[in-house]
C-alpha positions as CSV (number, residue, x, y, z in Angstrom):
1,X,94.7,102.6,91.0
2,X,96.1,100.6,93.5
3,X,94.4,97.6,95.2
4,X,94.8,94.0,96.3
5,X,92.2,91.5,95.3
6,X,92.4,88.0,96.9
7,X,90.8,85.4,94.9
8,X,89.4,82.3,97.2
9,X,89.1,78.8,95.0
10,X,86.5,78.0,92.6
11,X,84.0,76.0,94.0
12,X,83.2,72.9,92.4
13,X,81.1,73.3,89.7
14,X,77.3,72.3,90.0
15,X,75.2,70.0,87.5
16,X,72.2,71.6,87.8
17,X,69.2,69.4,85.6
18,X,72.5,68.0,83.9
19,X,73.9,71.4,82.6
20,X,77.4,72.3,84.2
21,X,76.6,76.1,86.2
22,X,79.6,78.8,85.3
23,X,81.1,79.5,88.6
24,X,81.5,83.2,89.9
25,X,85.0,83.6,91.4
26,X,84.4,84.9,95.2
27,X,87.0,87.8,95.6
28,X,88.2,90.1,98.1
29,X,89.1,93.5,96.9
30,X,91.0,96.2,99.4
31,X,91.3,99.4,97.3
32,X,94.1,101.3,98.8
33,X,93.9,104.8,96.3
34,X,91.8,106.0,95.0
35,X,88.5,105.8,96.6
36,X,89.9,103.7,99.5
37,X,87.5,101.0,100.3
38,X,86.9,97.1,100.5
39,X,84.8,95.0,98.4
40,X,83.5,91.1,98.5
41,X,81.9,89.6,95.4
42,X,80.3,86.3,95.7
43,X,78.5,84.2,93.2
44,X,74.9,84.0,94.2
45,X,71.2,82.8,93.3
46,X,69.1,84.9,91.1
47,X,65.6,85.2,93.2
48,X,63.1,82.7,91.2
49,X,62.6,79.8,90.9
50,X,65.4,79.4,87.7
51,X,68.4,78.3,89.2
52,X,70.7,81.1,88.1
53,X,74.1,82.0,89.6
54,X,75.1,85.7,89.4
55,X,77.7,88.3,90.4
56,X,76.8,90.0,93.8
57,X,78.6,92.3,96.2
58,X,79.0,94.0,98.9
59,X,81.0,97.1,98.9
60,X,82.3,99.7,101.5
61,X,83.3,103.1,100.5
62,X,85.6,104.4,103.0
63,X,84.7,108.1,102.0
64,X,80.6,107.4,103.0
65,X,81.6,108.0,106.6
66,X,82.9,111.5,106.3
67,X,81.2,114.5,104.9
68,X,84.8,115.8,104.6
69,X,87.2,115.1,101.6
70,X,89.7,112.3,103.0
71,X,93.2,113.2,103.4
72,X,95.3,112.0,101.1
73,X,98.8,109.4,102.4
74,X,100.9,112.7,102.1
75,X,98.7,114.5,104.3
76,X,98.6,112.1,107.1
77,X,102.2,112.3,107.2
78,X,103.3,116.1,107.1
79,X,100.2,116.3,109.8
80,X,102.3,113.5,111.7
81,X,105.5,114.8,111.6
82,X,104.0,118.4,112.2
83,X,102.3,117.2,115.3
84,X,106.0,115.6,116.5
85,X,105.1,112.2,116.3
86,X,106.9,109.0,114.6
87,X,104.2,105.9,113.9
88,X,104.4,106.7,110.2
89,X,107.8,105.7,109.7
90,X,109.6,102.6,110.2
91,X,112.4,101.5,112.9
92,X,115.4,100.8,112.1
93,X,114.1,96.9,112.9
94,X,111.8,97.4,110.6
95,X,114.0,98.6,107.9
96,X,116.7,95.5,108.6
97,X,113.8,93.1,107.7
98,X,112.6,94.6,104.8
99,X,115.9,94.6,103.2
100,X,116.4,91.0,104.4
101,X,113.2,90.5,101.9
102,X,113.9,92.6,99.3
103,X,117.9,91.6,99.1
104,X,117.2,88.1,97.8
105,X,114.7,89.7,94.6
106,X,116.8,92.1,93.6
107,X,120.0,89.1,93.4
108,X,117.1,87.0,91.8
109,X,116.6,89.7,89.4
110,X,120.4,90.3,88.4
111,X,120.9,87.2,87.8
112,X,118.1,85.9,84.9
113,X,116.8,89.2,84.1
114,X,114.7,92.2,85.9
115,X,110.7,92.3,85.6
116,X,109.2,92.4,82.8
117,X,108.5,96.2,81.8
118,X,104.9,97.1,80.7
119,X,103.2,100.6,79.8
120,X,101.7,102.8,82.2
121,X,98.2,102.7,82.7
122,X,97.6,99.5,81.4
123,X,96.9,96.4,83.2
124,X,100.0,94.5,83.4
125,X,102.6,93.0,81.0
126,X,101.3,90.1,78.5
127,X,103.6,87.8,81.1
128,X,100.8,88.4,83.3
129,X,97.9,86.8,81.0
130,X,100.2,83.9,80.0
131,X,100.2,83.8,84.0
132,X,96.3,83.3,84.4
133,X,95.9,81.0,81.5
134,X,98.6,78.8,82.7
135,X,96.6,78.6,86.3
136,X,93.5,77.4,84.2
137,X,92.7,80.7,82.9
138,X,90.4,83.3,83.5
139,X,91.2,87.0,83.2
140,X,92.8,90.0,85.9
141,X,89.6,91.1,87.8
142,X,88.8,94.9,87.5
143,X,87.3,95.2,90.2
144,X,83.3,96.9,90.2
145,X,83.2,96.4,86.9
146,X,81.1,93.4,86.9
147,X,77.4,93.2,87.3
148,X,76.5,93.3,91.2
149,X,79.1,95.3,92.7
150,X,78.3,98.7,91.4
């Protein structure tokens, strides 16, 4: 799977008749493959009169608007170059600057060591939770796996 998730700041945590409330990070998710969609989970009150914060989402499935099955990105280019056009590829501007970014990583990465290798399929190196725990920890969201966003 392939996705971004942007995770906005905690919000302060409530005191609620003197009990510190959990907070419910509020994310962003863009799923790029599969099942190309976006998703927002927010933290919010349980109907009742218990004051309860929970996981709730909204979520947009890119494949609802289409009774077709989508393309896949290999697709959508062979039908672009097919059909003679050219917005699916980079200029060469476009290729100067992305080596001007990616020039400086790979001189970072000769020179103390390359990424950290992990295996495939799984959800990261252990570099990665030592990552999160340093930042006040948490865990790597899966996305739709928590309660509200199905």
């Amino acid at each position: 799977m392939t996705e971004v998730v942007v995770r906005y700041r905690d919000a302060p945590h409530l005191r609620i008749g003197g009990q510190r409330q959990p907070g419910i990070p509020t994310l962003i998710v863009l799923r790029i493959q599969p099942d190309e969609g976006v998703l927002l989970r927010i933290g919010a009150k349980r109907p009742g009169t218990r004051f309860e914060m929970v996981p709730a989402g909204l979520k947009l499935e890119y494949k609802s608007f289409t009774r077709h099955p989508l393309p896949d990105a290999y697709e959508n280019v062979l039908l672009e170059v097919l059909a003679g056009g050219h917005t699916m590829f980079p200029g060469g501007k476009e290729i100067e600057r992305s080596w001007e970014i990616v020039d400086p990583l790979i001189k970072a990465w000769e020179a103390s060591g390359h990424p950290e290798t992990y295996v495939r399929g799984s959800w990261g190196p252990g570099a990665a939770d030592e990552l999160v725990a340093q930042q006040g920890g948490g865990r790597w969201v899966a996305s739709g796996d928590e309660p509200g966003t199905q």
